[in-house]
C-alpha positions in Angstrom: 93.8 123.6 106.5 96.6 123.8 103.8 99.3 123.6 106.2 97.2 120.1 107.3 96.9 118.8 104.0 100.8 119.9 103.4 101.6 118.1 106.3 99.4 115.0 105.4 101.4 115.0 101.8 104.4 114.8 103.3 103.5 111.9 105.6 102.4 110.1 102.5 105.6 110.9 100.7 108.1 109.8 104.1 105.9 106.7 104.6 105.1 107.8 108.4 101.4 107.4 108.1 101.1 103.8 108.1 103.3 103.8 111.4 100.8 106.6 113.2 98.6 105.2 115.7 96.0 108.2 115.7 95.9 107.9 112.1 94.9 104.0 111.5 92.6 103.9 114.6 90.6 107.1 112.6 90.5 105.2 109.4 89.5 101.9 111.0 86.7 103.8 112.7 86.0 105.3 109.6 85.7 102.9 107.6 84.1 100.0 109.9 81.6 102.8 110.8 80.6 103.5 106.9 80.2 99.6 106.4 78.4 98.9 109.1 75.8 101.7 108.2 75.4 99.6 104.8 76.0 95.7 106.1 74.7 95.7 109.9 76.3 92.5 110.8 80.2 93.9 109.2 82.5 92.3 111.7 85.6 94.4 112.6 88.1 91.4 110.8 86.6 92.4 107.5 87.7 95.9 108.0 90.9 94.7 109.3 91.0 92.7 105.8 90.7 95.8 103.5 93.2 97.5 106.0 95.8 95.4 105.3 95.0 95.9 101.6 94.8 99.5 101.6 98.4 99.4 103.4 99.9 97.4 100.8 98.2 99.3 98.1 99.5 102.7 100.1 103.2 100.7 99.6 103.1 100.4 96.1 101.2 103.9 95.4 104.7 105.2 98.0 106.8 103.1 95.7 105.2 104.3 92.5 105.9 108.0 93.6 109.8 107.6 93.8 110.0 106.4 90.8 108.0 109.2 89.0 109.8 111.5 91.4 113.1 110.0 89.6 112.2 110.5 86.6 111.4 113.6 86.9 114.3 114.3 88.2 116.3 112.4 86.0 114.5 113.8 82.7 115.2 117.2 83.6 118.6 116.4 83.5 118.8 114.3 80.6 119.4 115.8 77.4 117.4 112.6 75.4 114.4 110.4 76.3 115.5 107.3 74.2 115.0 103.6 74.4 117.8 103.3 76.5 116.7 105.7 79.4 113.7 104.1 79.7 115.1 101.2 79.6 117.2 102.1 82.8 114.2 103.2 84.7 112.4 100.0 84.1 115.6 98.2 85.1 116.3 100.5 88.4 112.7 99.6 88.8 112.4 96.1 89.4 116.0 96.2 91.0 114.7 98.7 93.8 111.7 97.3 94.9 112.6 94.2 96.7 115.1 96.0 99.2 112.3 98.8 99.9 109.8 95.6 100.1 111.9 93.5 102.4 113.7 96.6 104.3 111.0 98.8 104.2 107.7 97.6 103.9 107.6 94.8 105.9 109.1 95.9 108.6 106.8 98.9 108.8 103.8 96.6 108.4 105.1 93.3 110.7 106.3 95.9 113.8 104.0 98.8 113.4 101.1 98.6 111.3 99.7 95.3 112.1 100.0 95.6 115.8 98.6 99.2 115.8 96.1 98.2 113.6 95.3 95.4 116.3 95.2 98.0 118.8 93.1 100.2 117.4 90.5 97.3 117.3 90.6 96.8 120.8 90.1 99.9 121.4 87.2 100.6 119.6 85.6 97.5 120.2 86.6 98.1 124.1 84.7 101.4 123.7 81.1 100.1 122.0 81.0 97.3 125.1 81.2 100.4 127.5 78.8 102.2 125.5 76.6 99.0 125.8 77.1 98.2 128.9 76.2 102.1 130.4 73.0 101.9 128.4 72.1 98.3 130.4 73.3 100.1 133.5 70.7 103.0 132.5 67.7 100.9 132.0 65.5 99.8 133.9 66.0 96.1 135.5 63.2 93.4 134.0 61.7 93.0 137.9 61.1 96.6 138.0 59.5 96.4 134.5 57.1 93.6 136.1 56.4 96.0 139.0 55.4 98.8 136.8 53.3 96.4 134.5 51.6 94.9 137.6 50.6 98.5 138.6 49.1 99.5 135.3 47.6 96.6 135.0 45.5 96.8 138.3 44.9 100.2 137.8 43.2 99.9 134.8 41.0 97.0 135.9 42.5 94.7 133.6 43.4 92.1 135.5 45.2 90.5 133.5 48.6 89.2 135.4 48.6 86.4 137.0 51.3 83.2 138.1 50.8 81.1 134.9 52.5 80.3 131.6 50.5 82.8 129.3 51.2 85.9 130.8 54.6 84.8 131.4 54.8 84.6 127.4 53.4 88.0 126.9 55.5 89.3 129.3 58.7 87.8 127.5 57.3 89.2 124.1 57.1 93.0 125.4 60.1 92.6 127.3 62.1 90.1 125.1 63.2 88.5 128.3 62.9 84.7 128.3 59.3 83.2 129.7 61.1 81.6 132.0 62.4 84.5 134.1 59.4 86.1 133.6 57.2 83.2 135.3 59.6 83.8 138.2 59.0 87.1 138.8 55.5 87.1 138.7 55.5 84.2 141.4 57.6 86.3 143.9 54.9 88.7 142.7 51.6 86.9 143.5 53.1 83.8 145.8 53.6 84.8 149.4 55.4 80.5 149.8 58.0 82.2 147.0 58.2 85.6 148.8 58.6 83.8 152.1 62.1 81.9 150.6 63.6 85.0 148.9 67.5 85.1 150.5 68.9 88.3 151.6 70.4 89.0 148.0 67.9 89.0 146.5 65.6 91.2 148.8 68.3 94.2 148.3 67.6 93.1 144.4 63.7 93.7 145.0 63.9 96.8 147.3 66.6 98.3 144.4 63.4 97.3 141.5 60.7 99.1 144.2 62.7 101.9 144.3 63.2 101.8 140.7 59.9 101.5 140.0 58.7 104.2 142.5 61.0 107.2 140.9 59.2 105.9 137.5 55.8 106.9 139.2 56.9 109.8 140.6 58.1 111.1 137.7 55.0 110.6 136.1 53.4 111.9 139.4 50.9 108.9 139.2 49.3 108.6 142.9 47.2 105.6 142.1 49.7 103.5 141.3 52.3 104.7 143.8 49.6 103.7 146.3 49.5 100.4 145.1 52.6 99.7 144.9 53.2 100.9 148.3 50.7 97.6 149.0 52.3 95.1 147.0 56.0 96.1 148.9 54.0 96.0 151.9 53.1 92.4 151.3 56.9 91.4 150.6 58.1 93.2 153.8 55.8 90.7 155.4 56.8 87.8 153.9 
């Protein structure tokens, strides 16, 4: 740990931080991940923003530390601390900072920082839409969510479900898909005209949701309504 922190110190003092690639995609994680926790909505160019700040305020804390450094230095050298010496080191001062500014820091921030920093956006962006899109890959798809309603619902006498407008609406307020594709699935459901125009497509769509839907009742070793749905697939391998 010491040697870490060492090592960290002298990065800070040589400037190479700012130019690491590991190091600003950690603090952009970081700190997008510890604003989101308080804002929801933070978008990744507000964390870019104080980025960009905190590099520029990392130049001028860098800058700050030479000059202490030299005078330090300088002091323990110089017999008297008069008017005059500190006159010279707010002189040396203002001369220095441009060339580190224009030499320096810009460089470091134009050809390495800001296109790092761009990077490491990417890639943590690039890496929630995988996260996302393996979780939509794991769940189950809306027709085998119909399926598995329809079953519970005829096994438990409700009777409910049916081809019409209203239980497409319920069905798109427990699902949060839109009414729309709801109303279509419970037509290829309870339609045998609709079943009877389904192209190839999208019957390796439906057998994929039966299958889906079966290993769900399986699981929950629920014979009844594996047996019924065994009769509803029945009635689309007819159509």
């Amino acid at each position: 740990m010491k040697r870490m922190n060492m090592k960290r110190l002298i990065d800070r003092f040589t400037f190479e931080l700012p130019e690491n690639p590991s190091y600003i995609y950690t603090r952009f994680r970081q700190m997008h991940e510890r604003r989101r926790s308080i804002h929801r909505y933070w978008p990744a160019t507000a964390t870019r923003s104080q980025l960009i700040d905190t590099y520029w305020r990392s130049a001028l804390l860098h800058f700050s530390s030479i000059i202490i450094l030299g005078v330090l230095v300088t002091s323990f050298f110089s017999g008297t601390l008069d008017l005059l010496y500190f006159l010279s080191v707010a002189i040396f001062t203002i001369g220095a900072f441009p060339p580190l500014y224009y030499f320096i820091y810009r460089p470091i921030f134009n050809s390495s920082f800001l296109p790092n920093l761009e990077n490491a956006i990417a890639t943590y962006e690039g890496r929630e839409l995988s996260l996302l899109e393996k979780c939509r890959q794991d769940q189950l798809s809306n027709r085998t969510l119909v399926l598995l309603f329809y079953v519970f619902d005829k096994t438990s006498c409700a009777n409910y479900l049916s081809p019409n407008d209203k239980c497409a609406d319920l069905l798109h307020k427990l699902f949060g898909v839109s009414t729309k594709s709801m109303k279509n699935e419970l037509d290829l459901i309870f339609k045998k005209a609709k079943r009877a125009k389904m192209e190839s497509r999208l019957r390796v769509e439906v057998n994929k949701s039966f299958e889906d839907a079966f290993k769900v009742l399986e699981t929950m070793q629920f014979s009844e309504g594996i047996k019924l749905l065994k009769q509803l697939e029945q009635q689309f391998l007819r159509s």
